[in-house]
C-alpha positions as YAML, in Angstrom:
chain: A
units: angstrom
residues:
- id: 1
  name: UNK
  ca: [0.59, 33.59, 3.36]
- id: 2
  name: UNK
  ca: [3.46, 32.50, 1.43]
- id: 3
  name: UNK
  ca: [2.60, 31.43, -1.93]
- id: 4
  name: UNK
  ca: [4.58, 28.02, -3.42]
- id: 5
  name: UNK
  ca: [6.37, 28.47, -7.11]
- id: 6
  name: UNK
  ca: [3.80, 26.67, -9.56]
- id: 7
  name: UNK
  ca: [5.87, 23.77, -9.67]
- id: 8
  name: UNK
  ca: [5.94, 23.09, -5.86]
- id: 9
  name: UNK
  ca: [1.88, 23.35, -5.82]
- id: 10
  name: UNK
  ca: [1.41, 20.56, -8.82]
- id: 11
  name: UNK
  ca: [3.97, 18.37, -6.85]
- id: 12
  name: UNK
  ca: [1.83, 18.62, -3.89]
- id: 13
  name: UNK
  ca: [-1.48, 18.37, -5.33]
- id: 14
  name: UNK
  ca: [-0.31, 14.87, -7.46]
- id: 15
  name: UNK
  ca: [1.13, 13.52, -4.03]
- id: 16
  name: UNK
  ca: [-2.27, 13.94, -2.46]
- id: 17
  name: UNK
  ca: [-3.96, 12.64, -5.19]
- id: 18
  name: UNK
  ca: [-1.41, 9.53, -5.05]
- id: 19
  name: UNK
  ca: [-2.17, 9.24, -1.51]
- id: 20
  name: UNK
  ca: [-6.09, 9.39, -2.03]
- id: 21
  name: UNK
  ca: [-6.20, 6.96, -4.33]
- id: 22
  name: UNK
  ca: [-4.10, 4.24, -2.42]
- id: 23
  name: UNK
  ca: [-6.23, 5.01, 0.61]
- id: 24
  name: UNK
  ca: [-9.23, 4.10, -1.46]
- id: 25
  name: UNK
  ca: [-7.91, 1.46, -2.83]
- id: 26
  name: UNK
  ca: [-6.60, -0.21, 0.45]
- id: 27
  name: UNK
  ca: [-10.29, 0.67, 1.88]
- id: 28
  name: UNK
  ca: [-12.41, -0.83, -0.79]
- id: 29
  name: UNK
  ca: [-10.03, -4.02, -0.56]
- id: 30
  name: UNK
  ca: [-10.26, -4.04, 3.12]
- id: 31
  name: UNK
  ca: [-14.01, -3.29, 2.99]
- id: 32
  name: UNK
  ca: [-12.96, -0.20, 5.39]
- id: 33
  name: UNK
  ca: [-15.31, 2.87, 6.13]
- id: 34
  name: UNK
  ca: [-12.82, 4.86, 5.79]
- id: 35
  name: UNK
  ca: [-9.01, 5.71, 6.10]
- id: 36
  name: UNK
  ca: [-8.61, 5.98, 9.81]
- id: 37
  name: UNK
  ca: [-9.09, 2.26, 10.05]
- id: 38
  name: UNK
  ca: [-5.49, 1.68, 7.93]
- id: 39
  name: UNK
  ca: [-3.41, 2.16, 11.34]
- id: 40
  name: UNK
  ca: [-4.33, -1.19, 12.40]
- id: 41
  name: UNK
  ca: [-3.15, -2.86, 8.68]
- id: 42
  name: UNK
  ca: [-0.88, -6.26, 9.17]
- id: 43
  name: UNK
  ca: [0.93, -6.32, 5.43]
- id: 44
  name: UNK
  ca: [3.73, -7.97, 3.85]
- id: 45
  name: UNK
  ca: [4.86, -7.18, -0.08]
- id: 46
  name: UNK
  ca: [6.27, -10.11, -1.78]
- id: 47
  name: UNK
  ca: [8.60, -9.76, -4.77]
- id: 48
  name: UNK
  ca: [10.18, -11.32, -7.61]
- id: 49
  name: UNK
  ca: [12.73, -10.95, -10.25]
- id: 50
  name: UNK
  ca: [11.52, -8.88, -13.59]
- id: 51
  name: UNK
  ca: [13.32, -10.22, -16.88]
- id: 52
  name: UNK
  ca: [15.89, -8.04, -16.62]
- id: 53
  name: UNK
  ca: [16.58, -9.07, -13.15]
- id: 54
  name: UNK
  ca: [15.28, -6.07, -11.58]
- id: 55
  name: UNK
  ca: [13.55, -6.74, -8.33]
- id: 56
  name: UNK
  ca: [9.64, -5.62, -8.59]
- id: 57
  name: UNK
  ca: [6.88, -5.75, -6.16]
- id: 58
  name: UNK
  ca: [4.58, -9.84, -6.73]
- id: 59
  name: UNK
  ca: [1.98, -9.10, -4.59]
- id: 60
  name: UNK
  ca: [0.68, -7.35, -1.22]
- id: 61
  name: UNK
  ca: [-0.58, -9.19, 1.35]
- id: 62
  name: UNK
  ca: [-2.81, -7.06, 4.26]
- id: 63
  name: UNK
  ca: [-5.04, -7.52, 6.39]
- id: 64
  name: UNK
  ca: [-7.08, -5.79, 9.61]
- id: 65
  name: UNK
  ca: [-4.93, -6.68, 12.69]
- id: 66
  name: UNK
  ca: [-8.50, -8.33, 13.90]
- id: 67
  name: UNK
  ca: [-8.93, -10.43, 10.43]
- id: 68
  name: UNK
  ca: [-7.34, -13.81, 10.50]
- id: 69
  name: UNK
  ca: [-7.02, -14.49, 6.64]
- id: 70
  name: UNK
  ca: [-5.09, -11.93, 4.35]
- id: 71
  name: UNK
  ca: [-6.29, -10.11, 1.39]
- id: 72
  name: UNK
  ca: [-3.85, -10.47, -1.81]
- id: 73
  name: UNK
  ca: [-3.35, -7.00, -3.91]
- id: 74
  name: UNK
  ca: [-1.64, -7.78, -7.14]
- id: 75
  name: UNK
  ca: [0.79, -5.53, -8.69]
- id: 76
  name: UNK
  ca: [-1.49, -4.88, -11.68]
- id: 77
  name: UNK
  ca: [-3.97, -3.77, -8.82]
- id: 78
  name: UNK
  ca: [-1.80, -1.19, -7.49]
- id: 79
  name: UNK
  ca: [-0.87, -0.08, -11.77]
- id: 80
  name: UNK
  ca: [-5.03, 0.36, -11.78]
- id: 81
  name: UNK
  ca: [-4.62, 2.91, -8.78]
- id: 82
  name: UNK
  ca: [-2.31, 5.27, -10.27]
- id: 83
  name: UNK
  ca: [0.28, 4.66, -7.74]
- id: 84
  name: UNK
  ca: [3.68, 2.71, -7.97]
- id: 85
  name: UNK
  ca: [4.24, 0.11, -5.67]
- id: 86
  name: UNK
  ca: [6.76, 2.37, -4.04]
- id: 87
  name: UNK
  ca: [4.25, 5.03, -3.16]
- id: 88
  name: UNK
  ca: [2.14, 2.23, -2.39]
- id: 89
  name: UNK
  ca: [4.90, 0.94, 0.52]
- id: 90
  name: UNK
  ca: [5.89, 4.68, 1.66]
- id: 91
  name: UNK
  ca: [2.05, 5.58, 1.87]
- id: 92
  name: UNK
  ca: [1.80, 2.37, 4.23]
- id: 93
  name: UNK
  ca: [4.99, 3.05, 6.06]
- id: 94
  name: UNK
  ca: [3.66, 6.31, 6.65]
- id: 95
  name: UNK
  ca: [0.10, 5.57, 7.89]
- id: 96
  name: UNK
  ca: [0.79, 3.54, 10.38]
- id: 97
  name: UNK
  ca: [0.47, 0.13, 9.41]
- id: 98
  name: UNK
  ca: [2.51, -2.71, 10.47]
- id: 99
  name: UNK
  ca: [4.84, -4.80, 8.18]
- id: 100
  name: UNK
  ca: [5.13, -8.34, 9.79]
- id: 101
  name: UNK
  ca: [8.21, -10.10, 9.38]
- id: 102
  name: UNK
  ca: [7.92, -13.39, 6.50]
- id: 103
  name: UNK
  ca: [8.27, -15.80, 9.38]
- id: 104
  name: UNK
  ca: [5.01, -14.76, 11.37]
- id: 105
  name: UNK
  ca: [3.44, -14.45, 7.75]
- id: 106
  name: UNK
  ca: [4.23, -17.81, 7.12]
- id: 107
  name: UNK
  ca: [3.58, -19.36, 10.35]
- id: 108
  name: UNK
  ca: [0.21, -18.10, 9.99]
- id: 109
  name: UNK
  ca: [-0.23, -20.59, 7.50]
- id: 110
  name: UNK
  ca: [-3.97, -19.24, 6.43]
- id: 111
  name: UNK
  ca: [-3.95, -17.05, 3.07]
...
């Protein structure tokens, strides 16, 4: 077995933690058993301008492709996780879930 410099391992093992805790924190919102249920996530981030004009994450909306109503997760929710809001997008990217387009977000007219 090849063995990773020191460096290379810690990397690793934070991204996993990352990971584990945005799983468990898109569970517990979602009231999901557990993380093989986040392929069927509907979301949609919303952002806004920071005071410096920076663009920055408002809020996430998701929901279970089955659910009608969404679930709002605030950025100082994802802050509490550990994660950025970055990871928070690449982790859902990643996993499977859908991002709906603003118009079918809005048409839904139900948060």
């Amino acid at each position: 077995m090849i063995k990773l410099p020191i460096e290379l391992d810690l990397d690793i093992e934070l991204r996993m933690i990352v990971q584990e805790s945005i799983s468990n924190m898109l569970c517990e919102k979602l009231s999901l058993p557990n993380e093989h249920f986040l392929k069927a996530i509907d979301y949609l981030p919303t952002y806004r301008h920071d005071k410096d004009g920076e663009k920055v994450l408002n809020n996430l909306y998701i929901k279970l492709v089955t659910d009608y109503n969404f679930n709002v997760i605030g950025f100082k929710e994802i802050e509490k996780s550990g994660a950025t809001w970055q990871e928070v997008i690449e982790f859902l990217l990643f996993s499977g879930s859908r991002k709906i387009k603003a118009k079918e977000f809005y048409d839904l007219d139900i948060r």
